[in-house]
C-alpha positions in Angstrom: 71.3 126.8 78.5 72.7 125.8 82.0 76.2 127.5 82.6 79.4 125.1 83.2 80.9 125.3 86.3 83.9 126.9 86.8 87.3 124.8 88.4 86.9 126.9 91.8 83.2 125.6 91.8 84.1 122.1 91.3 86.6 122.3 94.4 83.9 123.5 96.4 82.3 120.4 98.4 78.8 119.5 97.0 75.9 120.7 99.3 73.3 118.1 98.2 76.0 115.4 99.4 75.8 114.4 103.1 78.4 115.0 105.5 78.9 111.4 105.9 79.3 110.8 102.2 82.7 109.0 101.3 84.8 110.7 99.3 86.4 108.5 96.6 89.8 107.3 98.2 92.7 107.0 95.4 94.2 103.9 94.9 98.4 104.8 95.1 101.1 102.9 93.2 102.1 101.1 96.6 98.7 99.6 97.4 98.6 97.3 94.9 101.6 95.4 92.5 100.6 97.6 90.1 103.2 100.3 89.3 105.1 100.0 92.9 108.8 99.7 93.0 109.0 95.9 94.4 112.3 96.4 94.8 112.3 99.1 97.5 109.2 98.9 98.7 108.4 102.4 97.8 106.7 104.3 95.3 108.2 104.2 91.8 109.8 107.0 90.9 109.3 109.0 87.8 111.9 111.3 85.9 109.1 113.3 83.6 111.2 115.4 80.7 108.3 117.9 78.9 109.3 121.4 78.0 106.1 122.8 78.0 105.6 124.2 81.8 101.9 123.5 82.0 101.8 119.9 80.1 104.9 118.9 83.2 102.8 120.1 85.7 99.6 118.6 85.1 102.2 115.7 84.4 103.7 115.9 87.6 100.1 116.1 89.2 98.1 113.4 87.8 101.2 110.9 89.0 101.6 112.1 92.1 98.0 111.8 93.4 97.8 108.5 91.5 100.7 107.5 94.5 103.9 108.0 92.5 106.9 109.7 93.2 108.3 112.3 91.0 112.1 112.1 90.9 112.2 115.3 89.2 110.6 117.8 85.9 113.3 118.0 83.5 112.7 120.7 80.4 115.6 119.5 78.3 117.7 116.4 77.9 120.6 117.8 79.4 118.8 118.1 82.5 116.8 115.3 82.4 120.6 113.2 82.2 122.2 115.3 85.2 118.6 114.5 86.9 118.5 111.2 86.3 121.9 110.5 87.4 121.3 112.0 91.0 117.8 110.9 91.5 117.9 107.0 89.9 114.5 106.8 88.6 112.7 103.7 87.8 110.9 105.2 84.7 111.2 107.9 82.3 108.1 109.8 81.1 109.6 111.7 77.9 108.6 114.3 75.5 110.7 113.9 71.7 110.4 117.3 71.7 112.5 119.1 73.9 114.1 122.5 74.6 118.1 122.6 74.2 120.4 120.4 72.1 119.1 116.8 72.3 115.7 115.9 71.3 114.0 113.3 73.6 115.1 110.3 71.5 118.5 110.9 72.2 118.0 111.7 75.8 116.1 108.1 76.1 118.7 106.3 73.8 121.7 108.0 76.5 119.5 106.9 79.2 119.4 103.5 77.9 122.8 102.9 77.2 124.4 104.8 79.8 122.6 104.4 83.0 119.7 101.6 82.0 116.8 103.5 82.6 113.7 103.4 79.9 111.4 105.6 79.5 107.7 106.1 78.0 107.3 108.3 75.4 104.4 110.9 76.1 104.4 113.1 72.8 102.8 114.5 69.2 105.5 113.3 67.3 105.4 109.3 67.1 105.9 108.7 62.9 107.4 106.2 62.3 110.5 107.9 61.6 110.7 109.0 65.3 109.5 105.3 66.4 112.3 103.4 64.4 115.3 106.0 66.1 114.0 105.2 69.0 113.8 101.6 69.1 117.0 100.9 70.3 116.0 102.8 73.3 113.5 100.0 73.8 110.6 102.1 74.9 108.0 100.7 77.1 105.3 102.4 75.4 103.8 105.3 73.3 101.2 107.9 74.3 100.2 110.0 71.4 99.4 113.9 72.3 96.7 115.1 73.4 96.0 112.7 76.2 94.7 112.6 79.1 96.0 112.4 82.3 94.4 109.0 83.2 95.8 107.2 80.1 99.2 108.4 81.2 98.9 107.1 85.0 97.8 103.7 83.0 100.6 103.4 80.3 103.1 104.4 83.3 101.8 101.8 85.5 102.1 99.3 82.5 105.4 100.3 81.7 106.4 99.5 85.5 104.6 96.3 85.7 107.0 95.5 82.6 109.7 96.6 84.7 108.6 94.6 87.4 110.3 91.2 86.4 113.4 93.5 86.1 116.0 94.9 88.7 116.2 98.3 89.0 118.7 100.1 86.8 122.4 99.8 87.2 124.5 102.2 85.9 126.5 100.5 83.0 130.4 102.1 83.5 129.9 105.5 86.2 
């Protein structure tokens, strides 16, 4: 049985690779239409709202070295309104689950109606139930938990090409 490697072997450069191999290059959010924010050209920004520390960091993470930029981690939807009122983020990457008073549904549904902002849903709980309160929101899509990191950087990047067509959010009365 061969062992695995461990993460701090996997960071480690591989010696059978020449020193003039090319290392994959990322492809950001601004070098293609794809998830940039046309409007500023700029990387989008992301509000992500997940009360589970290590989930929001890996979150956090996998956007940010796909190009995007994170307009803040919010662990409850009291701070994810205050941040999304300072920072004006082009998309919402939401948890229905969330530490504090409001659940994420009524965080998104405030976000909606209050500032204009819409978010993606990142989360285990997606019945039916949840979908239907949350349709007024109009979410720009569903990831169901567990997932990995690449399907979020894809369902946020569809979520902003759907934006795209749109102007950014506009506060409706602040």
């Amino acid at each position: 049985m061969i062992p695995k490697r461990s993460a701090i072997h996997r960071l480690q450069p591989d010696r059978h690779l020449s020193p003039s191999y090319a290392r994959p290059r990322f492809l950001y959010a601004q070098d293609g239409p794809s998830g940039s924010d046309k409007h500023a050209g700029k990387p989008a920004r992301i509000l992500i709202v997940e009360d589970d520390f290590l989930v929001a960091m890996q979150m956090e993470s996998a956007l940010i070295d796909a190009g995007f930029e994170i307009a803040g981690v919010a662990y409850s939807g009291e701070d994810a309104i205050e941040l999304a009122v300072s920072e004006r983020p082009r998309l919402v990457v939401m948890d229905v689950r969330l530490a504090g008073e409001r659940d994420g549904i009524d965080t998104a549904l405030a976000l909606s109606a209050e500032h204009g902002i819409r978010c993606v849903f990142a989360t285990a709980h997606h019945d039916e139930h949840a979908r239907r309160r949350a349709e007024p929101a109009a979410p720009l899509g569903w990831l169901a938990k567990p997932y990995t990191m690449a399907s979020l950087v894809t369902i946020v990047r569809r979520a902003l090409d759907e934006l795209s067509d749109t102007p950014p959010p506009s506060p409706a009365a602040e």
